[in-house]
Each structure stands twice: as C-alpha cells, then as structure tokens.
C-alpha positions in Angstrom: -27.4 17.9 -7.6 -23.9 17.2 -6.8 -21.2 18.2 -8.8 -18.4 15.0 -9.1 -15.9 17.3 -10.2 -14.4 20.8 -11.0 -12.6 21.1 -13.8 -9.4 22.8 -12.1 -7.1 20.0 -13.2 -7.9 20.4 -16.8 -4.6 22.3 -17.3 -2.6 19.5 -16.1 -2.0 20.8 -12.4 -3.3 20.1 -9.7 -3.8 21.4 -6.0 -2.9 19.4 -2.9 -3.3 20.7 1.0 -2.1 24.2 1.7 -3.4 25.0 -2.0 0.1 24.7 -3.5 -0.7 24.0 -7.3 1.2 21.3 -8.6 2.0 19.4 -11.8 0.0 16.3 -12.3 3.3 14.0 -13.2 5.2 15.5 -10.1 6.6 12.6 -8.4 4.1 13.6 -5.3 1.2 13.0 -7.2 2.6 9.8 -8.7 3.1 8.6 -5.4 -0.2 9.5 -4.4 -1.6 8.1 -7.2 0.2 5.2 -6.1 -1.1 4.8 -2.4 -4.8 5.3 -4.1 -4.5 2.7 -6.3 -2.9 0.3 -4.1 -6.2 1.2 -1.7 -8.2 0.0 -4.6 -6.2 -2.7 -4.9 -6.6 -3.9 -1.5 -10.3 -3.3 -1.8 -10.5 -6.0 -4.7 -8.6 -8.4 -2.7 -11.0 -8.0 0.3 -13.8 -9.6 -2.0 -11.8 -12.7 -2.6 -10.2 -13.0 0.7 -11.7 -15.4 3.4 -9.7 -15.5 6.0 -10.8 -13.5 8.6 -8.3 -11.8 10.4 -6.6 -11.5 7.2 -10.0 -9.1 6.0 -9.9 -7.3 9.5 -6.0 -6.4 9.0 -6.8 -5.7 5.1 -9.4 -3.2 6.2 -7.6 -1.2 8.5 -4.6 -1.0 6.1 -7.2 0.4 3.9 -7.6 3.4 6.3 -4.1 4.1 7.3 -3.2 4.1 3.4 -5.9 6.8 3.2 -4.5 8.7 5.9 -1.3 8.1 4.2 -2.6 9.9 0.7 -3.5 12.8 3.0 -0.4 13.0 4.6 1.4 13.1 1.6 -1.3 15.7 -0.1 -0.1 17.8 3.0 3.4 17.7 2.7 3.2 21.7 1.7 0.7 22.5 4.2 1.3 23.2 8.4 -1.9 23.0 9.1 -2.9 19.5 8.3 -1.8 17.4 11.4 -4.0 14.3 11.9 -2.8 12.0 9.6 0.4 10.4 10.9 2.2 7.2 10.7 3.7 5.5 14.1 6.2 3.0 14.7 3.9 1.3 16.2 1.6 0.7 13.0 4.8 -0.7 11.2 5.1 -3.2 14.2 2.0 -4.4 14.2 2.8 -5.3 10.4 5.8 -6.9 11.2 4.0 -8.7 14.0 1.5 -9.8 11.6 4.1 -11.2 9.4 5.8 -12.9 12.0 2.4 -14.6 12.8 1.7 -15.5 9.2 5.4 -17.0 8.9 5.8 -19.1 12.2 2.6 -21.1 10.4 3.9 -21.8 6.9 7.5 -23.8 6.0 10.2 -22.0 5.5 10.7 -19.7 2.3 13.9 -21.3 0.6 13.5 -20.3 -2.9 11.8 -17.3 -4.6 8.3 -17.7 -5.5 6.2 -16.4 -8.9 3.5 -14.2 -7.9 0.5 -16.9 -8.7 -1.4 -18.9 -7.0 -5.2 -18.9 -5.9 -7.3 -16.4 -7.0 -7.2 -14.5 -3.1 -3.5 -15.2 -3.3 -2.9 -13.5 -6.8 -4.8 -10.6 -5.8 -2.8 -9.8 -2.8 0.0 -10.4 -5.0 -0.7 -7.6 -7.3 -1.7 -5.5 -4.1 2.0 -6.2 -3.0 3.4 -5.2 -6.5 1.5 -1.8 -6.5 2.9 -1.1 -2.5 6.5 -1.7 -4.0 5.7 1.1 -6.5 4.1 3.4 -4.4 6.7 3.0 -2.1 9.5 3.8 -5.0 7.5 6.9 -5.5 7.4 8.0 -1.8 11.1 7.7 -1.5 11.8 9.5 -4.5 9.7 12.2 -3.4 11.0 12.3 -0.1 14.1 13.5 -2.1 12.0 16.6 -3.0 9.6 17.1 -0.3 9.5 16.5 3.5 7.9 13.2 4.1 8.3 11.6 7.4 10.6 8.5 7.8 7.8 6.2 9.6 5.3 6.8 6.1 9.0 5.2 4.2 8.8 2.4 6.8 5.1 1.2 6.9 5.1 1.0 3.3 8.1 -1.3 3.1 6.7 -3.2 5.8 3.0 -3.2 4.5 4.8 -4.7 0.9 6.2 -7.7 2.7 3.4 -7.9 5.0 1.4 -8.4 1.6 4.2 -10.9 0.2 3.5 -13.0 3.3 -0.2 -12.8 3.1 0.1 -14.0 -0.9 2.2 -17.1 0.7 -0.1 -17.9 3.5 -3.2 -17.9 1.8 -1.7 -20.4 -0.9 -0.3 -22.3 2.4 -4.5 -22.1 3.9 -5.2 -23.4 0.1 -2.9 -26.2 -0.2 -1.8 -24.6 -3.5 1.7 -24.8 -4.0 4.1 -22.5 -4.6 5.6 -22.3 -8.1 9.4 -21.2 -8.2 10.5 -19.7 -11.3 13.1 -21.3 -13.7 16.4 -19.8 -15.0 
C-alpha cells in the first residue's frame, strides 16, 4: 500500500531540494504554497471555462506553475536544473493579452472582481497570482530566485485580469465599476 505521507513535517519544518530543512512559515514556503494554490485555482477555473483556447493556455500555465514550485523548492540546491522560466513564456502571456484586449472596448475605469461564474473564478485565480507573486519577491530578498520566475508571474496576474474581462465580454455580462 502506499504511504500518502511521512510524517517529517510534524515539527513544523520542512525539506525542499538539496535537503535544506526549512521552517514551514519561511517566506519560501509561503510562496510555494502560493504557486500551489494558485495551480489549484486554475484547475477549478478550467471546469467552468469554455472557451477553448482560453482552456489550452490555462492548462499549460498549469505546468509552468508546477515547474515554477520546483524551481523555487530548488533554490538551495545546484543540482536541480530543468525547471526554468524564459522570456519567452512571459511573451507569449503578454501576447495572449494583447489578443484578448484588441477584442474587448477599452478599459476606462476599474472593474470589481465579479461577473460570470467562469469570470469570477479566473478572478480569484488572478487574486492568488498577485499573492504568490508578493511572496516570490519577498523571497527573492532572501534567496536566489531568477528575475524571469518575478516576471511571468506579474505577467500571468494580468494575463488572468484580462481573461476575467474577456470572458464577461464572450458573456455579454457587464462589467460592474465600484463606487467611492
């Protein structure tokens, strides 16, 4: 029978690549924590989303933001090279947006995060990416974490904002604008 976990954490450390032990609220592990929940997140929104080339992108953010958790669990180790992050991934986002955006009118006033129900789900995908990438950047403060992992995730947030917009634009849901 498999065993579905170890018990090694139960002291409130844990190990990432290169066997470093590591408090569990070190801001490495919060921002892994981070870029697994916001995996989860995404993985939610792929079961209300129906736009297809929205579910194909969705999906392969899915595996770069797993690669992503590993190359941050490695940030101790030498050894661990495969998972990277390349300019070009963050301009395919950017492209992506730019595609998105040249469909919808133009964004004139801020927007509450509502909306359809595939539209509110990306929205909270996008809130989680804005934390995660808090985290990242404060623990690229401590540890070495490579400036195109900082990049894709403040690309993948606003890639995410835009996909929130233009599902409510493929909806014909309007956009609500909050009051002051």
């Amino acid at each position: 029978m498999t065993k579905y976990y170890t018990g090694k954490g139960d002291n409130g450390s844990t190990s990432i690549m290169g066997g470093t032990s590591v408090p569990k609220g070190d801001i490495l592990i919060e921002a892994i924590g981070d870029v697994d929940e916001l995996n989860s997140s995404i993985g939610i929104s792929l079961f209300y989303v129906r736009d297809d080339t929205l579910r194909e992108q969705l999906k392969l953010i899915q595996n770069e933001l797993f690669s992503i958790g590993a190359l941050l669990a490695s940030v101790e180790s030498a050894n661990f090279s495969k998972a990277k992050v390349e300019p070009k991934q963050v301009q395919r986002l950017e492209e992506a947006i730019k595609s998105m955006g040249a469909k919808m009118p133009e964004l004139t006033k801020f927007v509450l995060p509502a909306g359809s129900e595939e539209s509110s789900h990306i929205h909270l995908s996008r809130s989680i990416a804005r934390r995660a990438e808090r985290h990242i950047s404060a623990a690229a403060q401590k540890y070495k974490i490579d400036g195109n992992l900082l990049a894709y995730m403040n690309r993948l947030s606003s890639f995410l904002f835009t996909a929130a917009l233009y599902l409510n634009f493929q909806n014909g849901v309007e956009e609500s604008n909050p009051m002051y």
